[in-house]
C-alpha positions in Angstrom: -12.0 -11.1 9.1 -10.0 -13.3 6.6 -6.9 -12.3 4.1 -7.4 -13.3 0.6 -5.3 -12.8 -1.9 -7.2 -10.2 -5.0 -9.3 -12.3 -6.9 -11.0 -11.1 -10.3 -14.4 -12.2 -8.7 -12.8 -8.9 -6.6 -12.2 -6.5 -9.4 -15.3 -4.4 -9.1 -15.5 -4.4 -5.6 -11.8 -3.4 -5.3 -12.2 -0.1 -7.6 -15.6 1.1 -5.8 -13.2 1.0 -2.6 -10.4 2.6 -4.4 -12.9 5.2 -5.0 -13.4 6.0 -1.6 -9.7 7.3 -1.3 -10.2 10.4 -2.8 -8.1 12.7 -3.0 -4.9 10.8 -2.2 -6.0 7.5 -3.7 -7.2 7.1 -7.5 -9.0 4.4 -8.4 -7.6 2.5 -11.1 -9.1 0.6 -14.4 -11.1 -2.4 -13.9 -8.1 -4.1 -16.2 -5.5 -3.0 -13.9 -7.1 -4.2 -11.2 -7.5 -7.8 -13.2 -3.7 -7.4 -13.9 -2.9 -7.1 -10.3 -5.2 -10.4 -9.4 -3.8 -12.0 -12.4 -0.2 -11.2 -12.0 0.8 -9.7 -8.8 -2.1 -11.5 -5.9 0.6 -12.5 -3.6 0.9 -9.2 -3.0 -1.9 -7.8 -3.0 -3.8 -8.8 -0.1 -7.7 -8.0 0.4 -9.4 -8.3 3.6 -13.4 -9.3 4.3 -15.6 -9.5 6.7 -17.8 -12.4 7.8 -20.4 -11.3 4.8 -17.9 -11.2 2.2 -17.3 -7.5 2.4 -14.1 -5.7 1.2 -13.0 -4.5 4.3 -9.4 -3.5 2.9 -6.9 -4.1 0.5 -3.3 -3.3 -0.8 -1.6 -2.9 -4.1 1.6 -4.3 -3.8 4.5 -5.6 -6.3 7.9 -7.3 -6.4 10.3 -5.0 -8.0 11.6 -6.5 -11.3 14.2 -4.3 -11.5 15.7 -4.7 -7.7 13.9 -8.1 -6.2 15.5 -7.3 -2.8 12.0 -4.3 -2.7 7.9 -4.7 -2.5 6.7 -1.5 -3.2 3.2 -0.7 -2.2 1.2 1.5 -4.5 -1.9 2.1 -2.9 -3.8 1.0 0.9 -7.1 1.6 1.4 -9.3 0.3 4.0 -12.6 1.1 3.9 -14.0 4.5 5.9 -16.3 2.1 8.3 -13.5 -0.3 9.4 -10.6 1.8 10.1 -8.8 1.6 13.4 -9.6 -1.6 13.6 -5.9 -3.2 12.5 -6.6 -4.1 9.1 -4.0 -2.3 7.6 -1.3 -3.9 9.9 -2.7 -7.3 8.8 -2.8 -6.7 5.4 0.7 -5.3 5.4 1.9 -8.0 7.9 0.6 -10.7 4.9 2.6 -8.3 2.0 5.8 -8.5 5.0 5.4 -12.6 5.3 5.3 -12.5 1.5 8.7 -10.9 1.0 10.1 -12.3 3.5 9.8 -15.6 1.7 11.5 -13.8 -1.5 14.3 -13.1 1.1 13.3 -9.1 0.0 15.3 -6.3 2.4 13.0 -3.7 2.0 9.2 -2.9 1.6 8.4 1.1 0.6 5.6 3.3 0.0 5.1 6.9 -1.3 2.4 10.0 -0.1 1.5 12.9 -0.4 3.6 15.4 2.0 0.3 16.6 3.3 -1.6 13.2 4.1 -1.1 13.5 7.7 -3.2 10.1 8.2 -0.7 8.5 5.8 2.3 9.3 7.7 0.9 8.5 11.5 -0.6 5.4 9.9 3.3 4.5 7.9 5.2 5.8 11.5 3.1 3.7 13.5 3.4 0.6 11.8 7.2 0.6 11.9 7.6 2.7 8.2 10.3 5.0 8.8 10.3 8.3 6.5 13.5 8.6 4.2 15.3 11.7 4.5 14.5 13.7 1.3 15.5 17.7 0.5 13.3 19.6 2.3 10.7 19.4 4.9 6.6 19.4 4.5 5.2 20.4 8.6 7.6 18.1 9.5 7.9 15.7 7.3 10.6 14.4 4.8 9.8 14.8 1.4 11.9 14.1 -1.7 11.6 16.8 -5.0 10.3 14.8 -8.2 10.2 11.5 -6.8 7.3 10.4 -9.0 8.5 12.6 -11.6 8.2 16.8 -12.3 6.0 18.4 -9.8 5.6 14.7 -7.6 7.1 15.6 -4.3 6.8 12.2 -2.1 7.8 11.7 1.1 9.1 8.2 1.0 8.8 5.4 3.7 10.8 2.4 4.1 10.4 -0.8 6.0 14.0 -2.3 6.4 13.6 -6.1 6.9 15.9 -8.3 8.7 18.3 -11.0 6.4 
């Protein structure tokens, strides 16, 4: 398996495997996703396998507003190759990334109910923010995406 960063030769490929996400994950325009090869590729990593398959990807940026954060908009490794580490590895190459930047924090958003999301976020070190009220156990914050976008937030703190 090798790390790439998104390439537009990816773009197409990239949204069919967004696709796949459904319903957590929403695939994108094929311009967004040339915007995110174009201006954001060192963080957003894209894995493939020995045949040049998209085996996974993430959607990361460098916050403008607060450069010390990478927030990660959307993982999504695809349905045949999970379990198998790529997300680590992807999110390890997004962690080497801003860690160069000197960043402190990398942080993601889910749904309260994706269960997968939050063993997958725990496991790999993520820890869930405490928000305002509880979702079967996990910590969600009211609005966080705006009116009526609950999110349990998770945040990986990164040693200075």
């Amino acid at each position: 398996m090798i790390i790439t960063p998104l390439q537009v030769q990816h773009i197409n490929d990239i949204h069919d495997l967004m696709e796949l996400g459904e319903p957590y994950i929403h695939a994108r325009g094929l311009s967004d996703y040339w915007l995110y090869a174009e201006l954001f590729s060192s963080t957003c990593p894209v894995m493939t396998d020995e045949d040049n398959n998209i085996t996974g990807a993430v959607i990361a940026f460098r916050s403008q507003d607060n450069p010390a954060d990478v927030y990660v908009q959307d993982v999504m490794i695809h349905p045949e190759h999970r379990q198998r580490g790529i997300a680590r590895a992807l999110l390890n190459s997004i962690r080497t990334q801003a860690e160069k930047w000197d960043c402190t924090r990398i942080y993601l958003t889910s749904e309260p109910e994706n269960r997968a999301a939050h063993a997958t976020w725990t496991t790999l070190g993520f820890v869930n923010v405490p928000g305002d009220h509880q979702f079967d156990g996990v910590s969600v914050i009211t609005d966080y995406k705006g009116p009526g976008r609950s999110r349990a937030v998770y945040e990986l703190l990164l040693s200075q």
